[in-house]
C-alpha positions in Angstrom: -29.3 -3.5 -2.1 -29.1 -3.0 -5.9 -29.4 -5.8 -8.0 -26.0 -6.0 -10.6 -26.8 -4.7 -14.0 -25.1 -6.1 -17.1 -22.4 -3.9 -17.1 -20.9 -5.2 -13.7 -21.8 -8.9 -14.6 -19.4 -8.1 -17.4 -17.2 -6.5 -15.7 -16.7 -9.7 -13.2 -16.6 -11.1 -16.0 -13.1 -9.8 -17.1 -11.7 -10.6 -14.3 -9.3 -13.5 -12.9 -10.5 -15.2 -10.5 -8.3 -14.1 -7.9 -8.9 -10.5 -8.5 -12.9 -10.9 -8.6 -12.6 -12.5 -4.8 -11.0 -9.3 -3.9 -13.9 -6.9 -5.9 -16.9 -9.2 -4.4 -15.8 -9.2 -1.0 -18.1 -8.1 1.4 -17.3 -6.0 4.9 -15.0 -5.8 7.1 -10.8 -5.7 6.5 -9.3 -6.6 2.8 -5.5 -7.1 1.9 -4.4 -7.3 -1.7 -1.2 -8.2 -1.9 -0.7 -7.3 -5.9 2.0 -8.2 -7.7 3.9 -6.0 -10.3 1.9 -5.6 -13.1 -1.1 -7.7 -12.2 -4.0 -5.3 -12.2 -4.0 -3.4 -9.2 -5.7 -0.5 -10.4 -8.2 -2.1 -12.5 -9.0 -4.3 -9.5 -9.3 -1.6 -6.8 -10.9 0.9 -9.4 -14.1 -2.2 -10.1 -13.9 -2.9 -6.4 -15.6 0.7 -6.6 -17.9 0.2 -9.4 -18.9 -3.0 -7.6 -19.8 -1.3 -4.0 -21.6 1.0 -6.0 -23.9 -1.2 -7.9 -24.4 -2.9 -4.7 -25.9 0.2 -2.9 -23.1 1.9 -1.6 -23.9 5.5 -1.6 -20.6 6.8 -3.5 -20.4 9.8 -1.1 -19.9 7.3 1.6 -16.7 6.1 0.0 -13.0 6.8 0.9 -10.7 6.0 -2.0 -7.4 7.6 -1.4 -4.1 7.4 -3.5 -0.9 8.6 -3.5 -1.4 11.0 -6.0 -4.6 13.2 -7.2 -4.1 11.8 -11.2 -4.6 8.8 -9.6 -7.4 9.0 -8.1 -9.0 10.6 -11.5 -8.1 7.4 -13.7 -9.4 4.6 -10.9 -12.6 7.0 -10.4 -12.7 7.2 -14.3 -12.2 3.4 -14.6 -15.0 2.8 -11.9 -17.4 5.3 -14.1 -18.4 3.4 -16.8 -19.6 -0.3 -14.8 -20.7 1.1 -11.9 -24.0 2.1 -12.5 -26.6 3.4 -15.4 -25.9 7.3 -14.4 -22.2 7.6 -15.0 -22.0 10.5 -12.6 -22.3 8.5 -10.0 -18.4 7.0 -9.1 -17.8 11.0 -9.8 -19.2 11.7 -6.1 -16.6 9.4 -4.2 -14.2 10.6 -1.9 -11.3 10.4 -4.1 -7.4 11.8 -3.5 -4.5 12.0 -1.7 -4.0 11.7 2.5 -3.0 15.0 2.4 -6.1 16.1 0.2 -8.4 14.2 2.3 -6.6 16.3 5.1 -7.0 19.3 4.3 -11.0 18.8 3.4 -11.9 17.6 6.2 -10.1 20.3 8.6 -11.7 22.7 6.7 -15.1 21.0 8.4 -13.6 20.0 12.0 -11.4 23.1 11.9 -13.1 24.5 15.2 -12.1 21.5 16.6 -9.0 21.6 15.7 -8.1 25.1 16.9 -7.9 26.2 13.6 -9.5 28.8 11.3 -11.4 27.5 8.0 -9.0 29.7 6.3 -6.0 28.4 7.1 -3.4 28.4 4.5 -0.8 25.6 3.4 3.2 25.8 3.3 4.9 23.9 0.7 8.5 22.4 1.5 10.5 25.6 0.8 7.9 28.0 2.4 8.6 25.8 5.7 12.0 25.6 5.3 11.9 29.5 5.2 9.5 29.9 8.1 11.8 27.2 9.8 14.5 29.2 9.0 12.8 33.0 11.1 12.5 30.9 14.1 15.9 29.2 13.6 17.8 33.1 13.5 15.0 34.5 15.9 16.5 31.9 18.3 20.1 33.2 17.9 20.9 29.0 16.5 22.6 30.5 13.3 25.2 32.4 15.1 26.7 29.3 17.2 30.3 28.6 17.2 29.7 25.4 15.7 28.2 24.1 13.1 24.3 24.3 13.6 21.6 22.3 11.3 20.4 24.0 7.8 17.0 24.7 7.5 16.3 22.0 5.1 18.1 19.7 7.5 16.2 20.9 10.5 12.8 20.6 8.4 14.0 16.8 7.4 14.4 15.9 11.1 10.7 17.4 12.0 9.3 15.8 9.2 11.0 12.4 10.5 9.6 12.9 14.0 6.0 13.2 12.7 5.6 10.9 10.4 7.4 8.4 11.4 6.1 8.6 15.3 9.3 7.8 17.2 11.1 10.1 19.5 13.4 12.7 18.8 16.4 10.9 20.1 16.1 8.0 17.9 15.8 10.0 14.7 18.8 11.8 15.4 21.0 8.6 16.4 20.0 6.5 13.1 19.4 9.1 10.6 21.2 12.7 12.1 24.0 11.5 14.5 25.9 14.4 13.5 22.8 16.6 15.2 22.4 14.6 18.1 24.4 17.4 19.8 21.9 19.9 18.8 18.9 17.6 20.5 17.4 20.0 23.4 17.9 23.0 20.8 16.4 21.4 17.8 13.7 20.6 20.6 13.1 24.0 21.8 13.1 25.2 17.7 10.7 22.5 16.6 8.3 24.0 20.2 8.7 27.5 18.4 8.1 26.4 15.0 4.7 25.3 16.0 3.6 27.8 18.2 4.4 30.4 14.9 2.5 28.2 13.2 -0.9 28.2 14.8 -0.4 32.2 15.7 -0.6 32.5 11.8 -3.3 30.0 11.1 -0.7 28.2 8.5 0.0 24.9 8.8 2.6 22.6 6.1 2.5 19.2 4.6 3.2 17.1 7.9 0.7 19.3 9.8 -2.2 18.0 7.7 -1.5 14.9 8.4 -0.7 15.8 12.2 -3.9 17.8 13.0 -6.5 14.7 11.2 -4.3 12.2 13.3 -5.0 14.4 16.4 -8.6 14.2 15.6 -9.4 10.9 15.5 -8.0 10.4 19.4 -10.7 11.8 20.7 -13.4 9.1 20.3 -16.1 11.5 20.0 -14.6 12.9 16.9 -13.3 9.6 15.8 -16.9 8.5 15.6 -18.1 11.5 13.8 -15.2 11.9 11.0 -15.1 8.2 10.9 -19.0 7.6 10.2 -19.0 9.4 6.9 -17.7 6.1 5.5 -18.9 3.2 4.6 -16.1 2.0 3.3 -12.2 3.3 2.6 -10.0 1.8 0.5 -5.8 2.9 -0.1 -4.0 2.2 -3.1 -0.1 1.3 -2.8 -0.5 0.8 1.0 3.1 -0.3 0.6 3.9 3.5 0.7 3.0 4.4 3.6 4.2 5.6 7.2 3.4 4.9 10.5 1.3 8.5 11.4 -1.0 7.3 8.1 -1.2 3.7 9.5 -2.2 5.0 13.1 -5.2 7.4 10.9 -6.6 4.3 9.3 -7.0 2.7 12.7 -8.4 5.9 14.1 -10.9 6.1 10.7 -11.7 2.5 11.5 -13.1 2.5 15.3 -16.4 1.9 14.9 -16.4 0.2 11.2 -13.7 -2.1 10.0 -14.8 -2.2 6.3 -11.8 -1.1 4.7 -9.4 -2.4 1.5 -6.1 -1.8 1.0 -3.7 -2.9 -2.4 -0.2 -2.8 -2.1 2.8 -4.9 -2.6 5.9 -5.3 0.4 8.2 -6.1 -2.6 7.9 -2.5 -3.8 8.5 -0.7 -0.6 11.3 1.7 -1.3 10.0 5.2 0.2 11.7 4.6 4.0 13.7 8.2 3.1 9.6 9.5 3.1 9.4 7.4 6.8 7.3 5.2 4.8 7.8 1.4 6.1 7.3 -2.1 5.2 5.8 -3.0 8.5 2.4 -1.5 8.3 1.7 -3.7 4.7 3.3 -7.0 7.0 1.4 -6.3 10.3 -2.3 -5.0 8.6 -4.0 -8.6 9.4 -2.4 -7.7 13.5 -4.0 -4.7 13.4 -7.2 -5.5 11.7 -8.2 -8.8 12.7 -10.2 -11.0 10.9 -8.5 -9.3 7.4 -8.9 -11.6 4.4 -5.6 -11.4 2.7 -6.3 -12.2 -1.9 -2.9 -12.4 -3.5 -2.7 -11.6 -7.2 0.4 -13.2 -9.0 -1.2 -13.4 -12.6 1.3 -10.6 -14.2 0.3 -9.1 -17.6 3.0 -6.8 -18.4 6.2 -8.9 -18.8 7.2 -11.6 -20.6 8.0 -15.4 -18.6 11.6 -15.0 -18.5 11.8 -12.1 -17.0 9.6 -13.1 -14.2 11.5 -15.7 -13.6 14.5 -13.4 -13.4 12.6 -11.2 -10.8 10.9 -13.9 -8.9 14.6 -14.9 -8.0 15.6 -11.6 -7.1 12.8 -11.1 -4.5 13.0 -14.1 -3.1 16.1 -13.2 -1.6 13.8 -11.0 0.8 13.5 -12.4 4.3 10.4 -10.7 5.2 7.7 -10.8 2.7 4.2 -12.0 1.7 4.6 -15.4 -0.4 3.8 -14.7 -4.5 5.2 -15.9 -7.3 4.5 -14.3 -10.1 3.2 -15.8 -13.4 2.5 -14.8 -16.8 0.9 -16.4 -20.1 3.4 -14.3 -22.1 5.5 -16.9 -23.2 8.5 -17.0 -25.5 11.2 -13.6 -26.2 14.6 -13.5 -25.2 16.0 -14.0 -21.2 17.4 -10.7 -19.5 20.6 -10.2 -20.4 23.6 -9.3 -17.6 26.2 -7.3 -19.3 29.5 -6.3 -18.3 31.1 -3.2 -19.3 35.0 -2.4 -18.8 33.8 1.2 -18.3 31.2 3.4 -18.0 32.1 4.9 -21.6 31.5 0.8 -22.8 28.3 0.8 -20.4 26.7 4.3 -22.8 28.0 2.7 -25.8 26.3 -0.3 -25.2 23.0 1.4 -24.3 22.6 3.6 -27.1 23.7 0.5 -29.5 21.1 -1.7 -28.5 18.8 1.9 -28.5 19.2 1.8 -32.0 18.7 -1.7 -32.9 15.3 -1.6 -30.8 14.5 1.7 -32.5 15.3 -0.1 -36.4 13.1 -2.7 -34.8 10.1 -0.7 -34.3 10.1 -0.1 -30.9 9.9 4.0 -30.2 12.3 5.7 -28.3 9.7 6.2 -25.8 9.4 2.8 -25.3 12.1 2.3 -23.7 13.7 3.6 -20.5 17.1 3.4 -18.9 16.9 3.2 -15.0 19.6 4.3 -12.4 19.7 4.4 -8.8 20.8 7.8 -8.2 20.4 11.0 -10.8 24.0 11.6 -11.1 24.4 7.9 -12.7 23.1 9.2 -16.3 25.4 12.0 -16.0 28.1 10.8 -18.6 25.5 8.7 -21.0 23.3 12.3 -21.5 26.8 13.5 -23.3 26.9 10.1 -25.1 23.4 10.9 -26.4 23.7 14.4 -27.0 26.5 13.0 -29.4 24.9 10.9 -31.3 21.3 13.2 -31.3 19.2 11.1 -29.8 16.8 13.1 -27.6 15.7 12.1 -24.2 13.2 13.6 -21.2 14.8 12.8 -17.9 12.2 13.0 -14.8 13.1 14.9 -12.0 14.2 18.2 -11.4 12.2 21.4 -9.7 8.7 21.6 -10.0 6.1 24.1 -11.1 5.3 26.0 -7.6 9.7 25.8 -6.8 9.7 28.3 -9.7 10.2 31.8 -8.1 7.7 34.2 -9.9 5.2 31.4 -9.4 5.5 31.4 -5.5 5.7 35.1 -5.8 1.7 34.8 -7.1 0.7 32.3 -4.7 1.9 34.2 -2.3 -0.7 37.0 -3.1 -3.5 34.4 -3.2 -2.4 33.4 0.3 -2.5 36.9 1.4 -5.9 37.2 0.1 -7.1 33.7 1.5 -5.5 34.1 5.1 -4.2 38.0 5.9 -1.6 36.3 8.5 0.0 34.6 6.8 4.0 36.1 7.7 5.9 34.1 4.6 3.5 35.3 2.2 3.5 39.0 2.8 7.4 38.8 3.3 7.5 37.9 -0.2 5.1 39.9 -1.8 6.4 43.0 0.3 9.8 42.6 -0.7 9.4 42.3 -4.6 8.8 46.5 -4.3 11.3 48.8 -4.9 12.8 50.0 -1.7 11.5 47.6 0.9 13.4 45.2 2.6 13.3 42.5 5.2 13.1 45.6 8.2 10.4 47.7 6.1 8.7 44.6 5.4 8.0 43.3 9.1 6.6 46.8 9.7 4.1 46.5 6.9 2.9 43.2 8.1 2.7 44.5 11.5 0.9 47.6 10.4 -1.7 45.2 8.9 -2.2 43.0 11.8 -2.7 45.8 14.1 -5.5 46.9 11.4 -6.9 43.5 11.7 -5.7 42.4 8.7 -7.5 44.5 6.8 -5.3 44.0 3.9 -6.0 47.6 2.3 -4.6 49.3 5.0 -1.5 49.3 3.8 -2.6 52.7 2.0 -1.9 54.3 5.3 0.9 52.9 6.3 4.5 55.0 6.0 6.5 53.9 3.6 10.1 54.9 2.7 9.9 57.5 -0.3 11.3 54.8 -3.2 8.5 52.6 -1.6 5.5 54.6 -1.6 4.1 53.9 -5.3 4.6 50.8 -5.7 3.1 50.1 -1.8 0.2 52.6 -2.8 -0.3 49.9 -5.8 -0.3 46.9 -3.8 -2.6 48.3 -0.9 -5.0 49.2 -4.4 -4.4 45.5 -5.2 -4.7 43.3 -2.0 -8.3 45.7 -1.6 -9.4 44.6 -4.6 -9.1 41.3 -4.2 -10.8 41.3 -1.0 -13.8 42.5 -2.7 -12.8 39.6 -5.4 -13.3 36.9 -3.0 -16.0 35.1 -4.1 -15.1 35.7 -7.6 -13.8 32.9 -9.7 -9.6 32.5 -9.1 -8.6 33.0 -12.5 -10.2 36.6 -12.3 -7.7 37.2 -9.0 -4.9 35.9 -11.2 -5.7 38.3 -14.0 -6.2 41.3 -11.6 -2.5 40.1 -9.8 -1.1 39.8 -13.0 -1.4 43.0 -13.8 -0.2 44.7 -11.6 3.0 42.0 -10.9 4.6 41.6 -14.8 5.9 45.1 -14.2 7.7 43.5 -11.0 8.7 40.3 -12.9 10.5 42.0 -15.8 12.4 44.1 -13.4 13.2 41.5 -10.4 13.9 38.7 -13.3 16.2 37.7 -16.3 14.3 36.4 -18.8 10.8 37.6 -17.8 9.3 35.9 -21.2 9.2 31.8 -19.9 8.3 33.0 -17.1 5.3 35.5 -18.4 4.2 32.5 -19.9 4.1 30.5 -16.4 1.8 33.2 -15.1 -0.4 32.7 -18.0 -0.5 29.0 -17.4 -1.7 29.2 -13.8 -4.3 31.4 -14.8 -5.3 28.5 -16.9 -5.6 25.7 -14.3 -7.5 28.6 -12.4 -10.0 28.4 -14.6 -10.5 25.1 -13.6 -11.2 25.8 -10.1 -14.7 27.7 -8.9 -13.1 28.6 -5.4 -9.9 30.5 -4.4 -9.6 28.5 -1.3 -10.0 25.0 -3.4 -7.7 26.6 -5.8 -4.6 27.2 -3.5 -4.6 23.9 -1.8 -4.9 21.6 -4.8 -2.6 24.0 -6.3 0.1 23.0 -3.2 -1.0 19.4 -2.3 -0.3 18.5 -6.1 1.6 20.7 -8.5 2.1 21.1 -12.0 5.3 19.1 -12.9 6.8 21.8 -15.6 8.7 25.3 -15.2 9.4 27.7 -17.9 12.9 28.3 -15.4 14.4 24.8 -17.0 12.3 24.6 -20.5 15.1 24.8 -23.1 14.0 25.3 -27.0 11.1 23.4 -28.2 12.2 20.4 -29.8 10.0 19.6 -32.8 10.9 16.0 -32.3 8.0 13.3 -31.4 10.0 10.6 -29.9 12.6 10.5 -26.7 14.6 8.2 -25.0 13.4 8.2 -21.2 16.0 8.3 -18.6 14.7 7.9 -14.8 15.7 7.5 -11.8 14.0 4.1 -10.2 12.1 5.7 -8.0 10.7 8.4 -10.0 9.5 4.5 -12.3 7.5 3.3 -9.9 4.1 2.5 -11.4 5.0 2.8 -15.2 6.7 0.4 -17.8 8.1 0.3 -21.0 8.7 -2.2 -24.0 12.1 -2.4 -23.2 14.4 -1.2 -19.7 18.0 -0.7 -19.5 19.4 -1.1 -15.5 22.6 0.6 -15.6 25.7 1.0 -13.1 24.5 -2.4 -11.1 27.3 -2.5 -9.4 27.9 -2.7 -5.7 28.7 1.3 -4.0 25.5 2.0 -6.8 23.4 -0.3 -6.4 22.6 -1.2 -3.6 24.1 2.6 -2.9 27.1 2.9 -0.2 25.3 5.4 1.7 22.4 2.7 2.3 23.7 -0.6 3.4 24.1 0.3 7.2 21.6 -2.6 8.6 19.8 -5.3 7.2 16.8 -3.5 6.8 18.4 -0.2 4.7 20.1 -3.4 2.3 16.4 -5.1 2.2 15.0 -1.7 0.4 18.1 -1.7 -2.1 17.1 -4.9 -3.0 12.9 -4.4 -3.3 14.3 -1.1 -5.8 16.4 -3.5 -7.6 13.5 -5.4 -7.8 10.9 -2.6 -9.0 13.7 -1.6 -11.8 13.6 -5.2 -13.1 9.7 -5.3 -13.1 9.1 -2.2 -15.6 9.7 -4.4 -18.2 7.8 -5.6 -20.4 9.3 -7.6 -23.2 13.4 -6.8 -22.9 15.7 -6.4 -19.8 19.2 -5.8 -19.9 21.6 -4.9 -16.5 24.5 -3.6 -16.6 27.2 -3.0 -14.8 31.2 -1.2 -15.7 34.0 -3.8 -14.2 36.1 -0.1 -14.0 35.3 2.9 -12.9 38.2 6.6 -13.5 38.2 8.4 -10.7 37.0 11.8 -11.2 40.2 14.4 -10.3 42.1 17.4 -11.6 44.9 17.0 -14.3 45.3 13.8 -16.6 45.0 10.6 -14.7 44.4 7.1 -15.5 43.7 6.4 -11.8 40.6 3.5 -11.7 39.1 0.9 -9.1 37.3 -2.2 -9.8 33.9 -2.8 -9.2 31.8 -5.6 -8.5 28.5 -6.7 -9.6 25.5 -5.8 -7.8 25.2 -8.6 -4.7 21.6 -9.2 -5.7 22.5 -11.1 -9.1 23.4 -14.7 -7.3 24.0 -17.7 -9.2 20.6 -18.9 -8.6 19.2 -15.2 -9.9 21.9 -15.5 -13.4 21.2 -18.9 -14.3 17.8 -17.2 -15.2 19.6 -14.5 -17.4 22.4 -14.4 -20.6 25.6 -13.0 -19.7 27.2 -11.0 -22.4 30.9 -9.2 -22.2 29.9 -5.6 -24.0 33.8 -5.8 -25.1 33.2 -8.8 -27.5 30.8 -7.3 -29.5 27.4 -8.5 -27.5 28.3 -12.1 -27.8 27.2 -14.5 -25.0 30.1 -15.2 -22.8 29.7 -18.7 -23.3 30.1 -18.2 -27.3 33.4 -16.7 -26.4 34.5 -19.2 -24.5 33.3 -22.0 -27.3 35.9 -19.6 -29.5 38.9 -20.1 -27.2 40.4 -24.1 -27.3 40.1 -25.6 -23.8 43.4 -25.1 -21.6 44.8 -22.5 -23.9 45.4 -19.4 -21.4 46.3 -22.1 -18.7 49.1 -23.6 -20.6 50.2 -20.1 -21.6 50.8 -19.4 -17.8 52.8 -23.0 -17.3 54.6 -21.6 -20.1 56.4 -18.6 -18.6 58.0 -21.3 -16.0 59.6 -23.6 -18.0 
């Protein structure tokens, strides 16, 4: 064991107390329960440094996250304290569960049935390989009305990630498809067995194949003796086929930590569920449970305001949450007559914020659903104050950027049908007939990728094929060459193909020249492609409009796409029941238990000013001129006991607190009015 240097004594040192009982604990099973905004990633990230300096070999350590960036900044975090060579914390295991997947079945791929050179689907490459087996099978052609593809690929993902039989995914989630059961069945049978006869396997296969693993104990002992320890960050998040790989990890070594918090479990559309966070101590007895409830983010009032919300919850790990931020204004409830009120209000108190000296990127208006911003982007646009909204397609759902993968994947794994489809069918003259002959042609040449030279093309075909047979020979002989030389050889010879297959070719030029960039990042093709995949760029030239010179935006988000950040000041809009909680998600208790932990997770991205809102009338949306309206109500998760912690304000009376108004009107006024008209 190493004895602690200065630098860890000072970092215990910063520490609460309750979250330096969770860094210095020993072996065996850990629970932190964090709070929002009490240090989970500082804690988990010294928890690191601290097994480190203790003797840990940093190789022998598990950290995985739910997303690659954050494994870098915990990793980063853990760096500095953890020992006098800061290269050290840089040797962890540190990434996502699909990451951690896919490195491990490139070493147990034998026993896995698979080849080391297996390549990875994303979503809409399985949707489209889904999609072959789905009209191979004659399903598209049925009288009535058979499942998309996307559908179909929802309901697979459903049944393995969230391990429950195909019967019960269709009743609860697909009733509409229970019809379909025996031949979504059969297609899901097919779907696999294309699969594995093209050494490809997508996102839920990762997953699938490492839980697969770990039940055979011999393997289980192996895979899981490479760790010390593990540790998972927002444990919160995740489903029941990562829960049963934990427990497989964890046979023969129980030393593992996980962070999370139940009141911020809002991913059951991702099969992720509340129950593995409730029932970890059940399944790892002897698990010391440290609660952290010391909040740094907000101010007092609004954890008050939030402690009252979640304390509606009937299932939950006990925490109230506390802050030595005292003093600022309490969250304000405002009602709106309309949404057009609602957007007037936001941008109003925008502005005063803004004169204030709070940046626009301070602050952040949250919604339940992306179509909620709709009509207060046109508000903004009026009144030029720019915004970034999150969402949208990402980098690799750009089409010239799959069309580039898709020759890495050809090079990486020559079976690979989706790839060669696509790259096949960008040349002049082929199409989905000439294409399956090409791909056959090369499989019967055992995948000899430059074989194409001698296959027979149609006449338009044969220059371009002649070119791509140059190409895909090329960068076989490229293989162990760095991936942003395979990206410069592919480019040349695909721009031509771009400016003729595309409008616009320039954004999109300019995407091709970014990927070669991250490729120079990577030393391997193979590593390349999969972190490529597992976790993509965010941007795409395809929805870049013109650069805006302009160094300060509003943020607009949805609330799940907040999860994990703050701002100085957040604006909950459209609180109103049929929003939020939404109408399509208040079918059982459990479904209205989610709405309110979202609620919940809008509320706690503040960090000095809250304001809900919420439009008493909503216009119905219809053809012609129409003043047709319903009322709403206020969201069902502001009680009395949650408002007496918060300021009600009418937006029609100029911001003024409703009981100011009322102090403005003499008592028995609007009633002796109405005794009037009877007299």
């Amino acid at each position: 064991m190493v004895k602690m240097g200065k630098d860890i004594q000072k970092l215990l040192a910063d520490l609460n107390p309750r979250q330096r009982e969770a860094v210095t604990y020993g072996n065996g099973p850990l629970l932190i329960v964090a709070g929002a905004g009490t240090g989970k990633t500082r804690t988990l990230a010294y928890r690191v440094a601290y097994l480190i300096a203790q003797g840990v070999p940093p190789e022998r350590i598990l950290l995985i996250t739910f997303t690659r960036r954050a494994a870098e900044e915990m990793l980063k975090r853990a760096t500095s304290p953890a020992a006098s060579d800061d290269s050290l914390a840089r040797h962890v295991w540190g990434g996502t569960f699909h990451a951690t997947a896919n490195r491990l079945l490139r070493i147990y791929a034998q026993s896995a049935g698979l080849s080391p050179d297996f390549t990875i689907l994303d979503r809409t490459d399985a949707e489209d390989c889904l999609n072959v087996v789905r009209n191979n099978l004659s399903f598209s052609t049925k009288d009535k009305r058979f499942p998309r593809k996307s559908t179909c690929l929802d309901i697979y993902s459903r049944r393995v990630n969230g391990n429950e039989e195909l019967e019960a995914i269709l009743r609860r989630d697909f009733p509409w498809c229970l019809m379909w059961q025996d031949e979504l069945n059969q297609l899901f049978r097919e779907y696999v067995q294309r699969k594995q006869q093209q050494n490809i396997l997508d996102y839920d296969d990762l997953l699938l194949y490492w839980y697969y693993l770990l039940q055979e104990e011999a393997l289980a002992r192996s895979i899981g003796s490479r760790f010390d320890h593990i540790l998972v960050d927002e444990y919160q998040d995740t489903n029941p086929i990562q829960s049963g790989i934990l427990l497989g990890m964890r046979r023969f070594n129980n030393s593992i930590t996980v962070v999370g918090d139940d009141a911020q479990s809002i991913y059951s559309f991702r099969s992720a569920t509340i129950r593995n966070m409730l029932d970890f101590p059940i399944q790892f007895p002897g698990t010391r449970v440290v609660t952290l409830e010391q909040n740094y983010r907000s101010l007092r009032p609004i954890l008050e305001t939030t402690n009252r919300v979640i304390g509606q919850a009937r299932e939950r790990y006990s925490k109230e949450l506390w802050s030595k931020r005292d003093g600022g204004q309490r969250p304000h409830l405002i009602t709106c007559p309309d949404e057009t009120r609602q957007d007037e209000t936001v941008i109003r108190q925008v502005l005063e914020h803004y004169e204030q000296g709070i940046p626009l990127r301070k602050q952040a208006v949250l919604f339940r659903a992306a179509s909620h911003s709709q009509s207060l982007e046109l508000a903004l646009v009026r009144h030029n104050i720019p915004f970034h909204k999150y969402g949208g397609l990402r980098f690799l759902e750009a089409a010239h950027v799959k069309d580039l993968i898709s020759f890495l994947r050809i090079s990486e794994n020559p079976r690979d049908e989706m790839a060669w489809f696509r790259v096949l069918q960008l040349l002049r003259g082929v199409g989905p007939v000439t294409a399956g002959a090409a791909f056959q042609h090369v499989l019967a040449n055992h995948g000899t990728q430059s074989s194409l030279a001698t296959f027979k093309a149609p006449p338009a075909a044969q220059e371009e094929m002649a070119g791509l047979a140059s190409l895909m020979g090329d960068l076989q002989s490229m293989a162990d060459d760095r991936p942003s030389a395979q990206v410069e050889r592919i480019g040349e010879f695909y721009l031509p193909l771009l400016e003729r297959n595309y409008e616009d070719p320039g954004p999109r030029a300019n995407d091709i020249e970014h990927l070669g960039e991250l490729a120079r990042r990577y030393d391997s093709r193979r590593q390349f492609l999969a972190e490529l995949i597992l976790d993509p760029p965010v941007s795409t030239g395809d929805l870049a409009g013109p650069p805006s010179r302009d160094e300060d935006w509003l943020v607009l988000s949805t609330i799940h796409s907040a999860k994990g950040l703050e701002w100085d000041v957040v604006y909950l809009i459209h609180a109103a029941d049929g929003c939020l909680p939404s109408d399509m998600a208040t079918g059982d208790n459990g479904q209205v238990e989610e709405e309110l932990r979202l609620t919940y997770v809008a509320m706690t991205r503040a960090r000095d000013f809250l304001y809900v809102l919420w439009p008493l009338r909503y216009y119905h949306k219809s053809r012609g001129l129409t003043d047709n309206h319903s009322y709403a109500q206020c969201c069902r998760f502001f009680t009395p006991d949650v408002t007496a912690t918060m300021d009600a304000v009418v937006a029609g009376d100029g911001h003024r607190n409703a009981d100011e108004v009322a102090d403005n009107v003499p008592p028995g006024r609007i009633a002796d009015r109405i005794r009037q008209m009877w007299r």
